[in-house]
Chimera marker file (.cmm) of the C-alpha trace (Angstrom):
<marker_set name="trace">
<marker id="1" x="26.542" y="-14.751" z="-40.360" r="1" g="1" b="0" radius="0.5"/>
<marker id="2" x="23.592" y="-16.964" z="-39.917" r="1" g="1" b="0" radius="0.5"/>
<marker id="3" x="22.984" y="-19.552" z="-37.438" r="1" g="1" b="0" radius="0.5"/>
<marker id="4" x="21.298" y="-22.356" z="-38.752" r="1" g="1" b="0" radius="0.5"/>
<marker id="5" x="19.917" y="-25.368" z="-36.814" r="1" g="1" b="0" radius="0.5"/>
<marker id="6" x="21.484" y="-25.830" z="-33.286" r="1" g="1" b="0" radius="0.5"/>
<marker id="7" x="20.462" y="-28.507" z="-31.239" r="1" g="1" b="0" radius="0.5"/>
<marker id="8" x="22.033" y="-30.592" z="-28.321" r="1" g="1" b="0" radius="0.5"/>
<marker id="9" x="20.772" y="-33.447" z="-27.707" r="1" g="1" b="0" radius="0.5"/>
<marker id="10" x="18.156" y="-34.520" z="-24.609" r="1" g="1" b="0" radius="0.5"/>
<marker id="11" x="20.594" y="-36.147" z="-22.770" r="1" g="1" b="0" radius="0.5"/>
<marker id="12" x="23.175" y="-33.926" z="-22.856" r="1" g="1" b="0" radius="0.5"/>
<marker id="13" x="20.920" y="-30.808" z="-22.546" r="1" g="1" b="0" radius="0.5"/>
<marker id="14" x="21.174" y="-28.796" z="-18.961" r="1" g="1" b="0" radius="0.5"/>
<marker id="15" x="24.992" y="-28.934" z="-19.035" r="1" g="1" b="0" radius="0.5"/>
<marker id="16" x="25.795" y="-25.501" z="-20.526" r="1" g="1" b="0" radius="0.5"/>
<marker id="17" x="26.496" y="-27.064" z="-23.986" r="1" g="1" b="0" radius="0.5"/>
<marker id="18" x="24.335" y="-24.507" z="-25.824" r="1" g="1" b="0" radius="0.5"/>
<marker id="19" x="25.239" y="-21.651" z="-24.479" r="1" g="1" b="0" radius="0.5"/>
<marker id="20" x="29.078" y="-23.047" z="-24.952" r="1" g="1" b="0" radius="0.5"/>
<marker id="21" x="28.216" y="-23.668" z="-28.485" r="1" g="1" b="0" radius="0.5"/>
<marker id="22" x="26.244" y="-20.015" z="-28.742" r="1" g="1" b="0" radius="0.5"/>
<marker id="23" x="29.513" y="-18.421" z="-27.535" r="1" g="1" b="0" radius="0.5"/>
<marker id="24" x="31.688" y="-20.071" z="-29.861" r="1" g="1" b="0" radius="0.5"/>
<marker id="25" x="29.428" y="-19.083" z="-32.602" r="1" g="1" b="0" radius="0.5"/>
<marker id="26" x="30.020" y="-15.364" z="-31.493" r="1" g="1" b="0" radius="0.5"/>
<marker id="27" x="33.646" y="-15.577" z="-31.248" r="1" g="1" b="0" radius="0.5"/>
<marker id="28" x="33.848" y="-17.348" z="-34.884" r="1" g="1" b="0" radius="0.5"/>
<marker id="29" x="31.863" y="-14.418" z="-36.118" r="1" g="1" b="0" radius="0.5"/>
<marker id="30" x="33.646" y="-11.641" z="-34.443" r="1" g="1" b="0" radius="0.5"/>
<marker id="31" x="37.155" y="-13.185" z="-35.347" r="1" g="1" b="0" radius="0.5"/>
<marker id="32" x="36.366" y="-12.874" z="-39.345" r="1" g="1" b="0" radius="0.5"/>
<marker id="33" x="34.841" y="-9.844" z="-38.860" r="1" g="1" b="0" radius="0.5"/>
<marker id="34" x="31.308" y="-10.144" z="-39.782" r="1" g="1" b="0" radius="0.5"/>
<marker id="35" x="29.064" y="-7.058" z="-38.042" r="1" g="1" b="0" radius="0.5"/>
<marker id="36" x="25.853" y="-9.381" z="-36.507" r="1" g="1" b="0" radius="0.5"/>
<marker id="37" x="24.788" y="-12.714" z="-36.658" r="1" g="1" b="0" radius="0.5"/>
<marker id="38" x="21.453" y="-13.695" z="-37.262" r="1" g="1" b="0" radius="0.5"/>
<marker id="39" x="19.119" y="-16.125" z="-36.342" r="1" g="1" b="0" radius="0.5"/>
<marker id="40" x="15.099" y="-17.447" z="-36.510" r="1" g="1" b="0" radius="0.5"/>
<marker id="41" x="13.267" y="-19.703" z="-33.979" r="1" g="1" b="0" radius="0.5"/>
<marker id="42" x="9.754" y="-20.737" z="-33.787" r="1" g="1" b="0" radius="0.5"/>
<marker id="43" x="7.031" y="-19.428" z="-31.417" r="1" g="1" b="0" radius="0.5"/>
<marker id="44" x="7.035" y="-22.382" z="-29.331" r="1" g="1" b="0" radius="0.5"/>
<marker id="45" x="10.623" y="-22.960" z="-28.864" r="1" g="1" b="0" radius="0.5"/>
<marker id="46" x="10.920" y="-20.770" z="-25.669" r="1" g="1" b="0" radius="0.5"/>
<marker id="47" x="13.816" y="-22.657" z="-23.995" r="1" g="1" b="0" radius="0.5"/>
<marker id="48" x="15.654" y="-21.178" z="-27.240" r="1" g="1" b="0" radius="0.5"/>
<marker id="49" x="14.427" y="-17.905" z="-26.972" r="1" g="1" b="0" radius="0.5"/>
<marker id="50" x="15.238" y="-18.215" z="-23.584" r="1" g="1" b="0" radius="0.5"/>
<marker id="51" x="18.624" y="-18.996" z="-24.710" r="1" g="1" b="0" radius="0.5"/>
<marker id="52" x="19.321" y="-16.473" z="-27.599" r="1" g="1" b="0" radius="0.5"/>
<marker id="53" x="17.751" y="-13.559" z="-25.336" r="1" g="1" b="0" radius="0.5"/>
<marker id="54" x="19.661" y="-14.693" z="-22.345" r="1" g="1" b="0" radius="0.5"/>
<marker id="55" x="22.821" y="-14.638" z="-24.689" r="1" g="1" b="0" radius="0.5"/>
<marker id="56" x="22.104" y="-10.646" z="-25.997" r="1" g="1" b="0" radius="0.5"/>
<marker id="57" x="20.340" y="-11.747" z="-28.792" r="1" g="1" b="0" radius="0.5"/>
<marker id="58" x="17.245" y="-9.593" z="-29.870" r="1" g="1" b="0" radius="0.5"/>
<marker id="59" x="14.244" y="-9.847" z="-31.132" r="1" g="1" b="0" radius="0.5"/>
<marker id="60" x="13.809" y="-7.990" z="-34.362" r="1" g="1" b="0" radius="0.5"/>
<marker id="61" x="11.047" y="-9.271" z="-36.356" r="1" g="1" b="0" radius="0.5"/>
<marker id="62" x="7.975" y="-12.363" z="-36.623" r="1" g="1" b="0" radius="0.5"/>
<marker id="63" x="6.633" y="-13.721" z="-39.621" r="1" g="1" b="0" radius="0.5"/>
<marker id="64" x="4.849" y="-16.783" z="-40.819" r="1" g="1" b="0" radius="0.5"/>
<marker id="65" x="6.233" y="-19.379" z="-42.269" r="1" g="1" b="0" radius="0.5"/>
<marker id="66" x="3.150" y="-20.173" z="-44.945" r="1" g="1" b="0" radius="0.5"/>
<marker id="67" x="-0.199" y="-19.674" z="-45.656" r="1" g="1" b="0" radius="0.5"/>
<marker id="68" x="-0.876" y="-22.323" z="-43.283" r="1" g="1" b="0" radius="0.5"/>
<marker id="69" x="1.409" y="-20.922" z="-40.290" r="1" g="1" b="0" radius="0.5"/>
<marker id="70" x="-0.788" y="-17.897" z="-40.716" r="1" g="1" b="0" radius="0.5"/>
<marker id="71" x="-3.925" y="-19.563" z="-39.952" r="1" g="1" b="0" radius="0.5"/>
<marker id="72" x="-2.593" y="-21.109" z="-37.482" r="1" g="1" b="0" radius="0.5"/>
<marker id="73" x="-0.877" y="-18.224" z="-35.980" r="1" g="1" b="0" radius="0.5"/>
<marker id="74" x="2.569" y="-20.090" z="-35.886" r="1" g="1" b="0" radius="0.5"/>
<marker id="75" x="5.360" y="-17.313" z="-35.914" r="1" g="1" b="0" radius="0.5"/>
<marker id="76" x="9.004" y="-17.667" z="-36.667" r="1" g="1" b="0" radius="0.5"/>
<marker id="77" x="10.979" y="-14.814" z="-34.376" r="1" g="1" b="0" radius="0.5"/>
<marker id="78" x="14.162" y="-13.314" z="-35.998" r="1" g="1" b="0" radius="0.5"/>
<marker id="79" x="16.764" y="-12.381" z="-33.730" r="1" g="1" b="0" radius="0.5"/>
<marker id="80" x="19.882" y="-10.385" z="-34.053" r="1" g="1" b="0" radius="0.5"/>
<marker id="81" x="23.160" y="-10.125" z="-32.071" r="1" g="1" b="0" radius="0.5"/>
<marker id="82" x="25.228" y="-6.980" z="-33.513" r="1" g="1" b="0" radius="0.5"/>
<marker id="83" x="29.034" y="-7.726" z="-33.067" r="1" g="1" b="0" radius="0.5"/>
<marker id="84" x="30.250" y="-4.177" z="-33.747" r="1" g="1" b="0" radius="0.5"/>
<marker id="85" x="31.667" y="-2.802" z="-37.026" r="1" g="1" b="0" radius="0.5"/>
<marker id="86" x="32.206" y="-5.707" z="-39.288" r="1" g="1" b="0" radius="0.5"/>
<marker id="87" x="33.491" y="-5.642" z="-42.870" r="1" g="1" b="0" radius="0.5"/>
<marker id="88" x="31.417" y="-8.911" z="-44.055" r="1" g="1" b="0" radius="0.5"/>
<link id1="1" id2="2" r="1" g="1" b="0" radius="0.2"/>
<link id1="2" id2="3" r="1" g="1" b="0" radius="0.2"/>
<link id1="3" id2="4" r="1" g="1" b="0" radius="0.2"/>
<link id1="4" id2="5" r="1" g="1" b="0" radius="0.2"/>
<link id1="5" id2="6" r="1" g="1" b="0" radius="0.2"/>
<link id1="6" id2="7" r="1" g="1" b="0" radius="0.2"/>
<link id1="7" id2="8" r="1" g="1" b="0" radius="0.2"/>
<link id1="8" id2="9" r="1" g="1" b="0" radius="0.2"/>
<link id1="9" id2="10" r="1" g="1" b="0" radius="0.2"/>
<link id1="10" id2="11" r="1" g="1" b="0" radius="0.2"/>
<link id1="11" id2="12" r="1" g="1" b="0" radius="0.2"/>
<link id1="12" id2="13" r="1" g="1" b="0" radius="0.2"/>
<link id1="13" id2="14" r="1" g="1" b="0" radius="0.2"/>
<link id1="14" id2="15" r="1" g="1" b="0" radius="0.2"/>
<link id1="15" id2="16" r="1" g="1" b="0" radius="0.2"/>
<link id1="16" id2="17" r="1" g="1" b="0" radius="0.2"/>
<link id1="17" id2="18" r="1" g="1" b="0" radius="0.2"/>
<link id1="18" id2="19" r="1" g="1" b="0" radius="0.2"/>
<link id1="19" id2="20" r="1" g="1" b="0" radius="0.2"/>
<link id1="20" id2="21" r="1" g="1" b="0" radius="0.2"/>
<link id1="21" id2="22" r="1" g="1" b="0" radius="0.2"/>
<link id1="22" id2="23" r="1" g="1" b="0" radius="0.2"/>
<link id1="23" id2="24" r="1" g="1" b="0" radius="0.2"/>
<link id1="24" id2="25" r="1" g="1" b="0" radius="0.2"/>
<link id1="25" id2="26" r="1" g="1" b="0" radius="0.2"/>
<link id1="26" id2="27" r="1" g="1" b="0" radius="0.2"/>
<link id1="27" id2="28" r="1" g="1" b="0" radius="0.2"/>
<link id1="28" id2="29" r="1" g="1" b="0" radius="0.2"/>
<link id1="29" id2="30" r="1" g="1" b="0" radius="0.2"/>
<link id1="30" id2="31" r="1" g="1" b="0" radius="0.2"/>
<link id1="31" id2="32" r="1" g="1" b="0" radius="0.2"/>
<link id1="32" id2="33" r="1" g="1" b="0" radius="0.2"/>
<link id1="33" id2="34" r="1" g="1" b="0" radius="0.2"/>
<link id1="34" id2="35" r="1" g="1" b="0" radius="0.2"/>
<link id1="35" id2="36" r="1" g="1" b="0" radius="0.2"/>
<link id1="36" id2="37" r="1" g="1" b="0" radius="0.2"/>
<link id1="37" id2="38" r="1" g="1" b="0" radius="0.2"/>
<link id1="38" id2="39" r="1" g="1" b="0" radius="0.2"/>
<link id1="39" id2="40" r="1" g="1" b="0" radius="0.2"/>
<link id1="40" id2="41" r="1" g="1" b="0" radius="0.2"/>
<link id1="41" id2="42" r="1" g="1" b="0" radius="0.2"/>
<link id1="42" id2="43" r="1" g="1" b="0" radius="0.2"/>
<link id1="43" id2="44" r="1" g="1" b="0" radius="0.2"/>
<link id1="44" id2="45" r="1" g="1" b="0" radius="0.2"/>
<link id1="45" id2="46" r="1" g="1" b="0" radius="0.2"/>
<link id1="46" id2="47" r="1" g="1" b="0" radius="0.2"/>
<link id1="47" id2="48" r="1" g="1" b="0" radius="0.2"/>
<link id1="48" id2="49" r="1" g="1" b="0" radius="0.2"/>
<link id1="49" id2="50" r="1" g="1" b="0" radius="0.2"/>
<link id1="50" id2="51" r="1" g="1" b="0" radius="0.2"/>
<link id1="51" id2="52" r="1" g="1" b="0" radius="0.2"/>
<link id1="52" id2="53" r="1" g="1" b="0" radius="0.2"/>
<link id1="53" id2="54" r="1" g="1" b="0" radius="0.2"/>
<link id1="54" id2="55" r="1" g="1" b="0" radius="0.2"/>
<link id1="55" id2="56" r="1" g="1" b="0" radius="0.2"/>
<link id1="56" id2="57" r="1" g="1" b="0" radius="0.2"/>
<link id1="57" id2="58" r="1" g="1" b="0" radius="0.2"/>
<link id1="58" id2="59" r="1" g="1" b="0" radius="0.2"/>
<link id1="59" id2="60" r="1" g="1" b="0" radius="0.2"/>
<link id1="60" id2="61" r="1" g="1" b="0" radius="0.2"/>
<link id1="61" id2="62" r="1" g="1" b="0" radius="0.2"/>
<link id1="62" id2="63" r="1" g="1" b="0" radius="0.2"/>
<link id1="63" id2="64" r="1" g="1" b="0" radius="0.2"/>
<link id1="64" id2="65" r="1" g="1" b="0" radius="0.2"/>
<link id1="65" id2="66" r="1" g="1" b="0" radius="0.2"/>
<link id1="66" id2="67" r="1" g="1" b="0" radius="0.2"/>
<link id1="67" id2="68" r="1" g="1" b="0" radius="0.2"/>
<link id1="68" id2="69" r="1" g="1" b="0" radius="0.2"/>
<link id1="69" id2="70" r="1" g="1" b="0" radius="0.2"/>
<link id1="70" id2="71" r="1" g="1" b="0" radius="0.2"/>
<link id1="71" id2="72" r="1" g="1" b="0" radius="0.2"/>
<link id1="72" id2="73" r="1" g="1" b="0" radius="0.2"/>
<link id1="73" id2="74" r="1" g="1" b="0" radius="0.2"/>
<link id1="74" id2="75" r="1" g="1" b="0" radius="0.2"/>
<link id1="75" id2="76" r="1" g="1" b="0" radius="0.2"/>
<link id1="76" id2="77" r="1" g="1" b="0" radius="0.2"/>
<link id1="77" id2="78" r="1" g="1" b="0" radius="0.2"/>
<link id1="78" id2="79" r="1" g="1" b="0" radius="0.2"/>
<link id1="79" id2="80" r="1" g="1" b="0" radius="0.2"/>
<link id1="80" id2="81" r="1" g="1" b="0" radius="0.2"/>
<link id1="81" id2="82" r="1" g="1" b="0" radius="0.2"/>
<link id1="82" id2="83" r="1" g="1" b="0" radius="0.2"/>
<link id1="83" id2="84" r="1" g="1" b="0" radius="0.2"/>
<link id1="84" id2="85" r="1" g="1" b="0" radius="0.2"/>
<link id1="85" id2="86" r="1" g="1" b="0" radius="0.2"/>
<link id1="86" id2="87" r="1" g="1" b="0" radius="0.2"/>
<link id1="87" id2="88" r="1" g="1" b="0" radius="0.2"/>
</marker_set>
């Protein structure tokens, strides 16, 4: 399963509501029986690194999103969280 896009908004933001929402994400997953869920974040989003590392995510690859990412050196990290021995 991938997740795609999570955000909480600056207001609401220190309250626990992503890790809530990263949780619930797991659970979803595990409950239809998918074996890992998968997700990519940029190289300067550490607060979600933070997050995803914090919630047993890992870090299993970097790439660049274009030509121009590469000359800039902006990465895109791909992180895993393996859920055991699911069928999808």
């Amino acid at each position: 399963l991938e997740l795609k896009r999570m955000s909480v908004s600056r207001e609401h933001r220190g309250r626990g509501l992503a890790r809530a929402l990263c949780r619930e994400v797991l659970g979803f997953a595990r409950a239809r029986g998918y074996g890992a869920v998968v997700l990519s974040t940029s190289a300067v989003q550490v607060a979600a690194q933070r997050l995803y590392e914090g919630q047993g995510f890992r870090k299993v690859g970097a790439s660049y999103p274009s030509l121009l990412g590469t000359l800039l050196n902006f990465q895109i990290f791909h992180y895993r969280y393996d859920l055991g021995d699911g069928a999808k």
